[in-house]
mmCIF entry with sequence, helices, sheets and N, C-alpha, C, O atoms, coordinates in Angstrom:
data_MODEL
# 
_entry.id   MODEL 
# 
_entity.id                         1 
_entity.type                       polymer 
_entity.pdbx_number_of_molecules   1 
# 
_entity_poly.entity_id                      1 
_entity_poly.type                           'polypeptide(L)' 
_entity_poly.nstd_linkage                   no 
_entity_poly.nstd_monomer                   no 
_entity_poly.pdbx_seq_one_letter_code       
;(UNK)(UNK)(UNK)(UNK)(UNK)(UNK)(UNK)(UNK)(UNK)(UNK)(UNK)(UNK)(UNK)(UNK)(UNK)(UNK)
(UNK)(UNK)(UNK)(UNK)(UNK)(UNK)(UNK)(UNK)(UNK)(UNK)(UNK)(UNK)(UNK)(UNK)(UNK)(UNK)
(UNK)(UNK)(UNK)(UNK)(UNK)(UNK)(UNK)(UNK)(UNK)(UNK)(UNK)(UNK)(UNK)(UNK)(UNK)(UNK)
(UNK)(UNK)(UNK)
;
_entity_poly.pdbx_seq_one_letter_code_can   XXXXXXXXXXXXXXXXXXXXXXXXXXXXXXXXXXXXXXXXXXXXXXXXXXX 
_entity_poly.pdbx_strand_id                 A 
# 
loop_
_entity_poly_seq.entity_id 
_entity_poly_seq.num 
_entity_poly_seq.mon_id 
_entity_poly_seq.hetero 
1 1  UNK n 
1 2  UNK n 
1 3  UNK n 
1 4  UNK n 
1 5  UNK n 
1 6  UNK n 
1 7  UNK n 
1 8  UNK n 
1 9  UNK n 
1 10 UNK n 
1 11 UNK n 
1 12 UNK n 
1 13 UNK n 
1 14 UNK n 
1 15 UNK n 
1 16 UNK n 
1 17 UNK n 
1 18 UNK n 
1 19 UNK n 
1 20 UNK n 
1 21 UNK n 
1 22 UNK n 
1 23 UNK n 
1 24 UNK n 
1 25 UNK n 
1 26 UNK n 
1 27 UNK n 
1 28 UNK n 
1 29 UNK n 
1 30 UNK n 
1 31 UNK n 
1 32 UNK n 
1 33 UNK n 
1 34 UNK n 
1 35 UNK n 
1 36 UNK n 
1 37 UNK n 
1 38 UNK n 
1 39 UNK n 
1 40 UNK n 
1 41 UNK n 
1 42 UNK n 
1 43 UNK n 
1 44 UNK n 
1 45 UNK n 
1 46 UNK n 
1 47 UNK n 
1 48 UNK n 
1 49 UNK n 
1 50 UNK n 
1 51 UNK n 
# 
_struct_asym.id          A 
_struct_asym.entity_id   1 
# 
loop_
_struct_conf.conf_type_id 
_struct_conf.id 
_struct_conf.pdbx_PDB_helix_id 
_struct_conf.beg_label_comp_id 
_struct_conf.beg_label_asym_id 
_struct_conf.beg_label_seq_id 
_struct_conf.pdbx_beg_PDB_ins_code 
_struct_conf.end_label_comp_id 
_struct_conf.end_label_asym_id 
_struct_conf.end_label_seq_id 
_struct_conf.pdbx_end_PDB_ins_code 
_struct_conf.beg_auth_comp_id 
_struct_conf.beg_auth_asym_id 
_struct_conf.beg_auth_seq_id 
_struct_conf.end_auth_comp_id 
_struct_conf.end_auth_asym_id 
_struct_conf.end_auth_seq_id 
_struct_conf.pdbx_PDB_helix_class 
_struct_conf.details 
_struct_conf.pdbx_PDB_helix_length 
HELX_P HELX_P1 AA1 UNK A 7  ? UNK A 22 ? UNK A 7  UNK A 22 1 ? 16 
HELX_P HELX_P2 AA2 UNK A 29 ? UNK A 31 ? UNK A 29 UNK A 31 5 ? 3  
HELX_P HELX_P3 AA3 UNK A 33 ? UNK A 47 ? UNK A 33 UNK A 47 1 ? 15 
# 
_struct_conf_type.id          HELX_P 
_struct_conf_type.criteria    ? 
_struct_conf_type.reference   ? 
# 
loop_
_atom_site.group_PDB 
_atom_site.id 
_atom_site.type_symbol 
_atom_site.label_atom_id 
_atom_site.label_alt_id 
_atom_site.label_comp_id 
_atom_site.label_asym_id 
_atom_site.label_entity_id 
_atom_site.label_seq_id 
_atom_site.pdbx_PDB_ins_code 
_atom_site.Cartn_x 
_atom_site.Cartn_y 
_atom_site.Cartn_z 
_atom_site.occupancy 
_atom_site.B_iso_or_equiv 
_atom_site.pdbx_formal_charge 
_atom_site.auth_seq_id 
_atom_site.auth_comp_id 
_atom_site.auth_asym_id 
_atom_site.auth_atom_id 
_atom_site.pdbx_PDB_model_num 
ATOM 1   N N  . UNK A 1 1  ? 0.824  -1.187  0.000   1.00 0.00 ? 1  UNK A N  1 
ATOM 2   C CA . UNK A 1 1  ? 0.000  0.000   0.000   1.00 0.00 ? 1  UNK A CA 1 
ATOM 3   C C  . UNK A 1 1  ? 0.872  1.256   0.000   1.00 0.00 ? 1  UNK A C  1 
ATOM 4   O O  . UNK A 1 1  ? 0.686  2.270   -0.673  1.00 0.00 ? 1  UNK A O  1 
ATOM 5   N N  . UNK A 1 2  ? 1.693  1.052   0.729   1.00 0.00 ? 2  UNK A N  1 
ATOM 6   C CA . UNK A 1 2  ? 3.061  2.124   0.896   1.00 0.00 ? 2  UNK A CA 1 
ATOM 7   C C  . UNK A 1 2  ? 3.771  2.579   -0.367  1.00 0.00 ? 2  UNK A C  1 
ATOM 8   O O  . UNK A 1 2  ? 4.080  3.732   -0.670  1.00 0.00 ? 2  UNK A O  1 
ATOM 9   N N  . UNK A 1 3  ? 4.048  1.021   -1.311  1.00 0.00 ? 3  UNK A N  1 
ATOM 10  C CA . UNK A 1 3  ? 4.339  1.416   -2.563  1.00 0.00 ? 3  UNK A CA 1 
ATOM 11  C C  . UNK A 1 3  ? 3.509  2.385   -3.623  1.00 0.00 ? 3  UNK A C  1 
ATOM 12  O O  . UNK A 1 3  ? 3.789  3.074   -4.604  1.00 0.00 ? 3  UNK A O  1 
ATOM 13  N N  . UNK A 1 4  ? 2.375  2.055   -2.890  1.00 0.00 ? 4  UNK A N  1 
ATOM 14  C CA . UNK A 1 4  ? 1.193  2.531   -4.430  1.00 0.00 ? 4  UNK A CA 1 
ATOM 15  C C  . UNK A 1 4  ? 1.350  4.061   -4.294  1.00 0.00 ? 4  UNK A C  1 
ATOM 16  O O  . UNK A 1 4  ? 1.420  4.820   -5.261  1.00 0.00 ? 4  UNK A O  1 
ATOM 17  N N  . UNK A 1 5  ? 1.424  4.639   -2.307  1.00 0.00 ? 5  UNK A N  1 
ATOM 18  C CA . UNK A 1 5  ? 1.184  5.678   -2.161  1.00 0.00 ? 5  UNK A CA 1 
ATOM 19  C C  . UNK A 1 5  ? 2.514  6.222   -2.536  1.00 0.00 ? 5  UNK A C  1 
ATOM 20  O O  . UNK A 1 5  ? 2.819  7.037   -1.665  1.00 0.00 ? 5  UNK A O  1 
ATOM 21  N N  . UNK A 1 6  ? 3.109  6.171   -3.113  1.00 0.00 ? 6  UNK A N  1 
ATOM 22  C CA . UNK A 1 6  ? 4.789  6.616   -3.111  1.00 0.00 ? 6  UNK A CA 1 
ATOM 23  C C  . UNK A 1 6  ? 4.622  6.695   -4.772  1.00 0.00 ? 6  UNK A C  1 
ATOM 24  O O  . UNK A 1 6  ? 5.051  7.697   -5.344  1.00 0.00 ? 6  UNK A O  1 
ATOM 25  N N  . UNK A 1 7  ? 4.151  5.895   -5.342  1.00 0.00 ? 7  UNK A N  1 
ATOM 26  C CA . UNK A 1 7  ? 3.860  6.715   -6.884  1.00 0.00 ? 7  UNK A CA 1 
ATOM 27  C C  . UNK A 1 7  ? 3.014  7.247   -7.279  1.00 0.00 ? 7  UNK A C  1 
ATOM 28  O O  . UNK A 1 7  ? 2.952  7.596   -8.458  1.00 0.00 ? 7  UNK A O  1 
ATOM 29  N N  . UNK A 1 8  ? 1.834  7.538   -6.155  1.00 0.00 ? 8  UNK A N  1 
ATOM 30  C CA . UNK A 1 8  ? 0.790  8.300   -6.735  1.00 0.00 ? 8  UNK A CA 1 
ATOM 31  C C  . UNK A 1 8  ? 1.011  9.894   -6.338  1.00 0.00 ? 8  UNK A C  1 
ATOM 32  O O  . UNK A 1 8  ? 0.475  10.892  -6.820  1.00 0.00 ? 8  UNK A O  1 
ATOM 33  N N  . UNK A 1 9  ? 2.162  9.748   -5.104  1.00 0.00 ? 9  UNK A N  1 
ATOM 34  C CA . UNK A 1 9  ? 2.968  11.245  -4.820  1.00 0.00 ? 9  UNK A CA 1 
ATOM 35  C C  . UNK A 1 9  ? 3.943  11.621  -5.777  1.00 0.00 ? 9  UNK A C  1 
ATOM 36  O O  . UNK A 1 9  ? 4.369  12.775  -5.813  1.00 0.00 ? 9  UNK A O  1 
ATOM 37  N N  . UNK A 1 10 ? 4.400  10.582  -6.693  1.00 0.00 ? 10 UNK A N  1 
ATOM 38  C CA . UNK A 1 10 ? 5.445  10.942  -7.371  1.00 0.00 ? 10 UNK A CA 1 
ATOM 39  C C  . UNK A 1 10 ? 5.015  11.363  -8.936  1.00 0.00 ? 10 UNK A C  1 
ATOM 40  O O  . UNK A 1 10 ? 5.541  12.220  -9.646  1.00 0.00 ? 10 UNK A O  1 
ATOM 41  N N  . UNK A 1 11 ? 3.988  10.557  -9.212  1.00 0.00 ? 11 UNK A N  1 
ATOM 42  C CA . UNK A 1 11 ? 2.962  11.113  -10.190 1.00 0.00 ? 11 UNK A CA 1 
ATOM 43  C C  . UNK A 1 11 ? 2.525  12.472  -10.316 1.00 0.00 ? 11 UNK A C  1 
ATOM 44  O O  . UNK A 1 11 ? 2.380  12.963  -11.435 1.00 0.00 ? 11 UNK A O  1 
ATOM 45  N N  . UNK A 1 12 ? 2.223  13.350  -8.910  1.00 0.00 ? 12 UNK A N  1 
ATOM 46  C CA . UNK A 1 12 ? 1.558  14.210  -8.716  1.00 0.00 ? 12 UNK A CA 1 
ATOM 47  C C  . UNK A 1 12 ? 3.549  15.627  -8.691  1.00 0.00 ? 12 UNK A C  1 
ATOM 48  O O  . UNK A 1 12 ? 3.974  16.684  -9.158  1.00 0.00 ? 12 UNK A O  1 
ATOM 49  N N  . UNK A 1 13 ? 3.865  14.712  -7.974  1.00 0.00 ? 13 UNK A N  1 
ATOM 50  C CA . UNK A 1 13 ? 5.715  15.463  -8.501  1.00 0.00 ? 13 UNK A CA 1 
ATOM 51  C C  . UNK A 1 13 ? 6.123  16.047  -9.807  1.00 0.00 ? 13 UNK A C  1 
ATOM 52  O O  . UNK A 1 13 ? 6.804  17.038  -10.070 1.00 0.00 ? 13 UNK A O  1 
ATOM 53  N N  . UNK A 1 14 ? 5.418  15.011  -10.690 1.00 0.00 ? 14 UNK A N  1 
ATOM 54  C CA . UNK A 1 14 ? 6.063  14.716  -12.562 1.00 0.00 ? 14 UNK A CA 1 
ATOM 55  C C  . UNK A 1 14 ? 4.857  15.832  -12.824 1.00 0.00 ? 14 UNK A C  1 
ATOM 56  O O  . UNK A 1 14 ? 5.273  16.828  -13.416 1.00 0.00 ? 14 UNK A O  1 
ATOM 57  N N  . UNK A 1 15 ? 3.543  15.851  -12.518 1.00 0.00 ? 15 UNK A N  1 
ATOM 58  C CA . UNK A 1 15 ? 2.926  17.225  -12.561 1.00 0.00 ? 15 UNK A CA 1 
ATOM 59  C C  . UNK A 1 15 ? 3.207  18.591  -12.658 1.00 0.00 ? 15 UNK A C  1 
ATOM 60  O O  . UNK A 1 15 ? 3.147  19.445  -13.543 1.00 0.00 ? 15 UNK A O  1 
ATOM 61  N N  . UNK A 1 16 ? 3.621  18.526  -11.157 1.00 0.00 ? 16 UNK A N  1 
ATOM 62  C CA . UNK A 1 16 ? 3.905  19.752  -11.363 1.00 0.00 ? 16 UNK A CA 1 
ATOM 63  C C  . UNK A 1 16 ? 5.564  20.384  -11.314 1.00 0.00 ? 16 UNK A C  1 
ATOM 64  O O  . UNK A 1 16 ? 5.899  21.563  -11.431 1.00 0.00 ? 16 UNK A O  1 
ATOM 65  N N  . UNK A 1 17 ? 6.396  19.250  -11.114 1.00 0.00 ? 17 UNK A N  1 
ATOM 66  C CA . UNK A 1 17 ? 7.747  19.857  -12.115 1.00 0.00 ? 17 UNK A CA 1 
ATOM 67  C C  . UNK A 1 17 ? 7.132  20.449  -13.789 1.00 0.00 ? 17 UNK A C  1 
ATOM 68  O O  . UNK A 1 17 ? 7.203  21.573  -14.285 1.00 0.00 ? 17 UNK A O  1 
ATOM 69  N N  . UNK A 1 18 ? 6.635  19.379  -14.241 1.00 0.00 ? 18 UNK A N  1 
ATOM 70  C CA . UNK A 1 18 ? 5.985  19.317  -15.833 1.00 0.00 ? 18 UNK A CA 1 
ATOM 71  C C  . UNK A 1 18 ? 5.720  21.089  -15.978 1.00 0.00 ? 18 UNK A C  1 
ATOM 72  O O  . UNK A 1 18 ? 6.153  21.829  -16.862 1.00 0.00 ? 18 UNK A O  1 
ATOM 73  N N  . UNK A 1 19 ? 4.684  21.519  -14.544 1.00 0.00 ? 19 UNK A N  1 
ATOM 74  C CA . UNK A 1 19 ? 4.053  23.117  -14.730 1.00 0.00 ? 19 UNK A CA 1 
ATOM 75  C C  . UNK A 1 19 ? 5.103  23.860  -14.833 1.00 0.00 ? 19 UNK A C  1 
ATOM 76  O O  . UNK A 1 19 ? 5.219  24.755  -15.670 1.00 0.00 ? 19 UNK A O  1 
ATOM 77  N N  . UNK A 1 20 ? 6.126  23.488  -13.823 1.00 0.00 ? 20 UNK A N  1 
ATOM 78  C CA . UNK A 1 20 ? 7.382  24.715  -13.232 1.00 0.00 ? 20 UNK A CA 1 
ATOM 79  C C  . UNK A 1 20 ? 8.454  24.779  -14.527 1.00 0.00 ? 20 UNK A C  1 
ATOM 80  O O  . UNK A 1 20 ? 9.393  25.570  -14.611 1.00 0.00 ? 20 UNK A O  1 
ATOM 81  N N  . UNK A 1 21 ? 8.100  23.789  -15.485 1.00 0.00 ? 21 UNK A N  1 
ATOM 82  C CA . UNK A 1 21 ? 9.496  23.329  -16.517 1.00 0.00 ? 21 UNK A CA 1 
ATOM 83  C C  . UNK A 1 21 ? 8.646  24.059  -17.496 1.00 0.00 ? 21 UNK A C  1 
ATOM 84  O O  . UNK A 1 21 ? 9.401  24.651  -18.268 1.00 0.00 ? 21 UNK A O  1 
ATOM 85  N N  . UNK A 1 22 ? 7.264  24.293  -17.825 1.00 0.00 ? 22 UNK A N  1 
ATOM 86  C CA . UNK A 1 22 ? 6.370  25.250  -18.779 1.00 0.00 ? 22 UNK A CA 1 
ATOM 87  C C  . UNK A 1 22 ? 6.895  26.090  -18.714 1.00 0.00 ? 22 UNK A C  1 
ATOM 88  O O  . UNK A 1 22 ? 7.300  26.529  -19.790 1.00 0.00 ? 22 UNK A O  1 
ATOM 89  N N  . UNK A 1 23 ? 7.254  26.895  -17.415 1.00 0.00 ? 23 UNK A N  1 
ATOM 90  C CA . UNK A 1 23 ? 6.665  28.390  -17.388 1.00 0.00 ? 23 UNK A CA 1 
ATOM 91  C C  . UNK A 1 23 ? 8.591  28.836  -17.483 1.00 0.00 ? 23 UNK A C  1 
ATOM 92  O O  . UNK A 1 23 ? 9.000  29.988  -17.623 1.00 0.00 ? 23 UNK A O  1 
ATOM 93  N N  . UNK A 1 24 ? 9.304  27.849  -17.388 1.00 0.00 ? 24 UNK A N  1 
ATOM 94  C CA . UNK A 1 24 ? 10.973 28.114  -17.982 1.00 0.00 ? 24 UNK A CA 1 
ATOM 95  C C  . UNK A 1 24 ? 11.780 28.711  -16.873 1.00 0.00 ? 24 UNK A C  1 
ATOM 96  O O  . UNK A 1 24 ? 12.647 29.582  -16.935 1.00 0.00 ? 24 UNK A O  1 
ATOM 97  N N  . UNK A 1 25 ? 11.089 27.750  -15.373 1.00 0.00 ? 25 UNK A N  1 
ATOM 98  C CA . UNK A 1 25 ? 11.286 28.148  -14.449 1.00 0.00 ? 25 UNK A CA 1 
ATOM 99  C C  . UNK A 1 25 ? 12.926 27.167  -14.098 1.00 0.00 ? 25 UNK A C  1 
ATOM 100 O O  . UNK A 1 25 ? 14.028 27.658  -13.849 1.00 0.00 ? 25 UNK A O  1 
ATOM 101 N N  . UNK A 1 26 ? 12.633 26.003  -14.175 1.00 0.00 ? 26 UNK A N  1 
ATOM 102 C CA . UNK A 1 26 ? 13.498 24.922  -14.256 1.00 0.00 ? 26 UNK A CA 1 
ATOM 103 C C  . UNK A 1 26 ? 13.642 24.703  -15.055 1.00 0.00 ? 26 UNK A C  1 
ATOM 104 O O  . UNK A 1 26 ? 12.777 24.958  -15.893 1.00 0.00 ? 26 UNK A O  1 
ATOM 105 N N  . UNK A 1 27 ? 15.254 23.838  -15.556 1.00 0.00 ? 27 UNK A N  1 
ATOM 106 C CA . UNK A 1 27 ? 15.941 22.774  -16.617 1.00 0.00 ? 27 UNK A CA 1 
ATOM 107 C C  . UNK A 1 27 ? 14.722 21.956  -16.755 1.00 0.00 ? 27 UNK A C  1 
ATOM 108 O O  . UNK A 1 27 ? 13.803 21.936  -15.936 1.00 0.00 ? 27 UNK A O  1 
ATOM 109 N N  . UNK A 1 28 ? 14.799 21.101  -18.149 1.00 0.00 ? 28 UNK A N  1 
ATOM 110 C CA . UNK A 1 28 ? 14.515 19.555  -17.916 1.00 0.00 ? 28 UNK A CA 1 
ATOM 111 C C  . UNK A 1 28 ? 15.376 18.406  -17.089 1.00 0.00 ? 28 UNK A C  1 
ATOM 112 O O  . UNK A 1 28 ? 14.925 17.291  -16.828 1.00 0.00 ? 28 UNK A O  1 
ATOM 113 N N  . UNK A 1 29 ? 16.054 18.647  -16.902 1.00 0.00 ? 29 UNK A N  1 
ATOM 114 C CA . UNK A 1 29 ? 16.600 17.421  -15.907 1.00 0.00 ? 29 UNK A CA 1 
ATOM 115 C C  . UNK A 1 29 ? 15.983 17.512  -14.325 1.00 0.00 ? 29 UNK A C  1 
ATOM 116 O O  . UNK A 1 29 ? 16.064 16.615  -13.486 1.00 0.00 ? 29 UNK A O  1 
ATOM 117 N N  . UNK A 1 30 ? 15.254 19.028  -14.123 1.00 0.00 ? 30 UNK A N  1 
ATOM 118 C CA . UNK A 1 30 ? 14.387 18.262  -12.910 1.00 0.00 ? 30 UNK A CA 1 
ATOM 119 C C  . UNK A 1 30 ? 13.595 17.418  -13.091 1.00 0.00 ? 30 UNK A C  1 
ATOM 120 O O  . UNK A 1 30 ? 12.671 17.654  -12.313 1.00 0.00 ? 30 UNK A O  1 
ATOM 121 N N  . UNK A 1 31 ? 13.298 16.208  -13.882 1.00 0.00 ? 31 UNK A N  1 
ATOM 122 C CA . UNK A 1 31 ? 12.387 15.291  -14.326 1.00 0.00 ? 31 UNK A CA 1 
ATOM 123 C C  . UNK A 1 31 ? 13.089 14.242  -14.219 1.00 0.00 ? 31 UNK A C  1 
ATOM 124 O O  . UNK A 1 31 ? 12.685 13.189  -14.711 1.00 0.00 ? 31 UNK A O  1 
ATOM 125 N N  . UNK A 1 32 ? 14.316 14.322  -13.534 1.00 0.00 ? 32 UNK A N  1 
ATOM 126 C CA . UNK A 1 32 ? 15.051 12.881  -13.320 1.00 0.00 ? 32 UNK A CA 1 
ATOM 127 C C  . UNK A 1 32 ? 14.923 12.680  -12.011 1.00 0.00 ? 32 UNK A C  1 
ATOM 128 O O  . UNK A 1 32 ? 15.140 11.519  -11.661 1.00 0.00 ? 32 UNK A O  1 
ATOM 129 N N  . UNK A 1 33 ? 14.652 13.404  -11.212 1.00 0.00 ? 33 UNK A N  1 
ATOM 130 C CA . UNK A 1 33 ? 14.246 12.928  -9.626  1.00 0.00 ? 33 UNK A CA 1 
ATOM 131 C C  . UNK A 1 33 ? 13.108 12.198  -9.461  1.00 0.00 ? 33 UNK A C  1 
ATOM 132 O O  . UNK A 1 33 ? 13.019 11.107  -8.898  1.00 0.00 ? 33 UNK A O  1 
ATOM 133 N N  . UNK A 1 34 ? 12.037 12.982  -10.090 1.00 0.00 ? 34 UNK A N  1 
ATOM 134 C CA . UNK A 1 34 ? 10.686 12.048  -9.702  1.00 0.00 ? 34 UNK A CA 1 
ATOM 135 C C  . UNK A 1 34 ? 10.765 11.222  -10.451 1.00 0.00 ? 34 UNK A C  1 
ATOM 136 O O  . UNK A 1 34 ? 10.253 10.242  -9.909  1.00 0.00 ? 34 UNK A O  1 
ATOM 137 N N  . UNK A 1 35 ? 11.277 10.828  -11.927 1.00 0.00 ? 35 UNK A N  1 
ATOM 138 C CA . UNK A 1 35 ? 11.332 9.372   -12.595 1.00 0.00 ? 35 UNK A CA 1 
ATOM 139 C C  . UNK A 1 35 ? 12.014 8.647   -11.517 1.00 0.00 ? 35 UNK A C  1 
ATOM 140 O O  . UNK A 1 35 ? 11.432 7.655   -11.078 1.00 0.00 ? 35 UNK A O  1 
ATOM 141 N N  . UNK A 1 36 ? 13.184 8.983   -11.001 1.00 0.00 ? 36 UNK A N  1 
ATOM 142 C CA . UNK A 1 36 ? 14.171 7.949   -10.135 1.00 0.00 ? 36 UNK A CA 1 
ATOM 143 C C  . UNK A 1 36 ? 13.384 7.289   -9.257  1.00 0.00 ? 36 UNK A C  1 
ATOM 144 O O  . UNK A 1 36 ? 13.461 6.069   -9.117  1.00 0.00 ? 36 UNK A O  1 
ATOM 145 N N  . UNK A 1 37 ? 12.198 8.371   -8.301  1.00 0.00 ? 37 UNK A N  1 
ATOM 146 C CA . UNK A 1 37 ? 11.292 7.615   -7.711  1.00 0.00 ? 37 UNK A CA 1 
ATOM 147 C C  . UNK A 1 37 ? 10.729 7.000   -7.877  1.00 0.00 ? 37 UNK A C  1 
ATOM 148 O O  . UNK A 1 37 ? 10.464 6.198   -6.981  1.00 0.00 ? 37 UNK A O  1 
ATOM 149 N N  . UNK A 1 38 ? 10.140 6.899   -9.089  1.00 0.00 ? 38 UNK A N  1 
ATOM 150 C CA . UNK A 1 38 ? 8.972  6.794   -9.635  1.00 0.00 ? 38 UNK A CA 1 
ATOM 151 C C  . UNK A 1 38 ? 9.007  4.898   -9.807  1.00 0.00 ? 38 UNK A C  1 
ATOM 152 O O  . UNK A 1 38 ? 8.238  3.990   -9.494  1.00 0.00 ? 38 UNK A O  1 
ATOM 153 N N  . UNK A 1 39 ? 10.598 5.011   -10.598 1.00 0.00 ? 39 UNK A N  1 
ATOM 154 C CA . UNK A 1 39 ? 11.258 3.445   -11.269 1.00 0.00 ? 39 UNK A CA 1 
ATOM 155 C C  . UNK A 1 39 ? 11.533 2.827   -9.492  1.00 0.00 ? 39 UNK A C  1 
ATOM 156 O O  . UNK A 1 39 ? 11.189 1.647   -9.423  1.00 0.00 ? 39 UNK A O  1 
ATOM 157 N N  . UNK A 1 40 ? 11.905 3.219   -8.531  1.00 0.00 ? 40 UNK A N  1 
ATOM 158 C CA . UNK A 1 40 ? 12.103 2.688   -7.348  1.00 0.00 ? 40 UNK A CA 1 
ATOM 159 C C  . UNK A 1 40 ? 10.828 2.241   -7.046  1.00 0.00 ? 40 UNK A C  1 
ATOM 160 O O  . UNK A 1 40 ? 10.624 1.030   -7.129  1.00 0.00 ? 40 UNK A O  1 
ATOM 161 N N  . UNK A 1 41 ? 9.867  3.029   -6.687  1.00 0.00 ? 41 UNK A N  1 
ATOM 162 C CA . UNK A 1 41 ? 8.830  2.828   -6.768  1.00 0.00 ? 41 UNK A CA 1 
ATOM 163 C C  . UNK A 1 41 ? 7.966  0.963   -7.506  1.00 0.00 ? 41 UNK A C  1 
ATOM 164 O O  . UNK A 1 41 ? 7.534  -0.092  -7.042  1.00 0.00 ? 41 UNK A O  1 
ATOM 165 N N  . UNK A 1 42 ? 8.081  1.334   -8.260  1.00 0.00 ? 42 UNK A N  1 
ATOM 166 C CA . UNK A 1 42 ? 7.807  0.540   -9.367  1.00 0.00 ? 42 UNK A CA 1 
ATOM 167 C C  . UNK A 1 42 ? 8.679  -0.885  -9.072  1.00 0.00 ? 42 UNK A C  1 
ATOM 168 O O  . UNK A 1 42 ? 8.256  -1.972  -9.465  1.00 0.00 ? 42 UNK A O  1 
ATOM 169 N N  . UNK A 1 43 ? 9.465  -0.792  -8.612  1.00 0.00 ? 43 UNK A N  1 
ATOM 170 C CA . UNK A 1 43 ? 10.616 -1.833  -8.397  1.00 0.00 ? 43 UNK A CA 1 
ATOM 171 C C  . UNK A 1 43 ? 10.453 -2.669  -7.222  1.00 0.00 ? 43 UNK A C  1 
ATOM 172 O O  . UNK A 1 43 ? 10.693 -3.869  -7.088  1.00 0.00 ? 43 UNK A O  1 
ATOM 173 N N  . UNK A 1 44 ? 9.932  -1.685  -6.267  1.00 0.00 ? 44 UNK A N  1 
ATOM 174 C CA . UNK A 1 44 ? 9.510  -2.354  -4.875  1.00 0.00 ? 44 UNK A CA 1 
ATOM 175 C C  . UNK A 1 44 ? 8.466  -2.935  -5.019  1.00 0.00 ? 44 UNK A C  1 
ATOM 176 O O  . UNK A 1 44 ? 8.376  -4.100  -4.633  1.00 0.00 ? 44 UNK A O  1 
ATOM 177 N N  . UNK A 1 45 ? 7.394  -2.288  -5.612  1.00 0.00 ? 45 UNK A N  1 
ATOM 178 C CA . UNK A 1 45 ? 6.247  -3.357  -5.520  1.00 0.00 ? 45 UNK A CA 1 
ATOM 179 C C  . UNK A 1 45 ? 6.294  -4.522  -6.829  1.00 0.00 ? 45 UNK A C  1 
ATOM 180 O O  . UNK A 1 45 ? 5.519  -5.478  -6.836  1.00 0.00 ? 45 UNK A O  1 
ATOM 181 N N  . UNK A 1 46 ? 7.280  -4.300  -7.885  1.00 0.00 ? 46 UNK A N  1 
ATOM 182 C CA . UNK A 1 46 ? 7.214  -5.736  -8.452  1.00 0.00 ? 46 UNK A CA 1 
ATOM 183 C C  . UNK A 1 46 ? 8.019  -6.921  -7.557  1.00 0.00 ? 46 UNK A C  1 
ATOM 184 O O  . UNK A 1 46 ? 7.628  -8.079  -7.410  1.00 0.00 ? 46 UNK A O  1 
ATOM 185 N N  . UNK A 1 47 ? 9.135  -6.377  -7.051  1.00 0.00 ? 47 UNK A N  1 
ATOM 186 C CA . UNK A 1 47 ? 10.363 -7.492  -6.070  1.00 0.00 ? 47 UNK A CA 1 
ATOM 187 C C  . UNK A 1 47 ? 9.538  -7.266  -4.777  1.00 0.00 ? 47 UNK A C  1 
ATOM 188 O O  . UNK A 1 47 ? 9.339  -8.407  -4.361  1.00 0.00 ? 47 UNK A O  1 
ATOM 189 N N  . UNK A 1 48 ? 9.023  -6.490  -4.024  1.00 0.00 ? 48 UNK A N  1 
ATOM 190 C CA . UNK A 1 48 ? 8.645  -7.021  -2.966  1.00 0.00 ? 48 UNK A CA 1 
ATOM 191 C C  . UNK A 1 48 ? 8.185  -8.172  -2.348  1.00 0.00 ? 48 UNK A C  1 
ATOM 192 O O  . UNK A 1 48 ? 7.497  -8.794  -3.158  1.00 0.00 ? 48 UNK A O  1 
ATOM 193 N N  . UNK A 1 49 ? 8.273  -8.885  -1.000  1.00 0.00 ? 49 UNK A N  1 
ATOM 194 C CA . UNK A 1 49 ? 7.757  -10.348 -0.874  1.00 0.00 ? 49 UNK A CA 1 
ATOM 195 C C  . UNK A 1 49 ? 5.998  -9.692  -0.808  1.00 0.00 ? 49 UNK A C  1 
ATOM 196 O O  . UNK A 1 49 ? 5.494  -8.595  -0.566  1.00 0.00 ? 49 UNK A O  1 
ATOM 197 N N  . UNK A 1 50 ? 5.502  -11.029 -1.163  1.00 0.00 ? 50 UNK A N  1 
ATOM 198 C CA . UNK A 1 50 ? 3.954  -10.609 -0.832  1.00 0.00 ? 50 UNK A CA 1 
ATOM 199 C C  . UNK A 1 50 ? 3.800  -11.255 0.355   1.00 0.00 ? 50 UNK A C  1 
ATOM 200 O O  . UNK A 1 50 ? 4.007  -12.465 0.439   1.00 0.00 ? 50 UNK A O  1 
ATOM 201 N N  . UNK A 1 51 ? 3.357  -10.391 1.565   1.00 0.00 ? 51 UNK A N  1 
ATOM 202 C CA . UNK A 1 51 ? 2.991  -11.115 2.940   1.00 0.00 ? 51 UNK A CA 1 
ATOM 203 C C  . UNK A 1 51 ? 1.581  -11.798 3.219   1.00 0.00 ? 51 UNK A C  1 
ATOM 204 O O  . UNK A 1 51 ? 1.361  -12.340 4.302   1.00 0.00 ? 51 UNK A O  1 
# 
């Protein structure tokens, strides 16, 4: 459940970097943090044990 909630925050991250990278506030490479999460994310709940 922990996993799911950790990419649906990181989803909501890729948002609104996405807004702040519109308006030519930030680089594009702030879009490599929340992917990094995003793939961790993603990683834990495929390898995790199921209890």
């Amino acid at each position: 459940m922990m996993t799911v909630f950790a990419l649906v925050a990181e989803l909501l991250a890729v948002a609104v970097t996405g807004g702040v990278v519109a308006l030519v506030r930030l680089r594009r490479w702030w879009f490599a943090i929340p992917v990094v999460l995003i793939l961790t994310a993603i990683a834990r709940m495929v390898f995790s044990p199921v209890a």
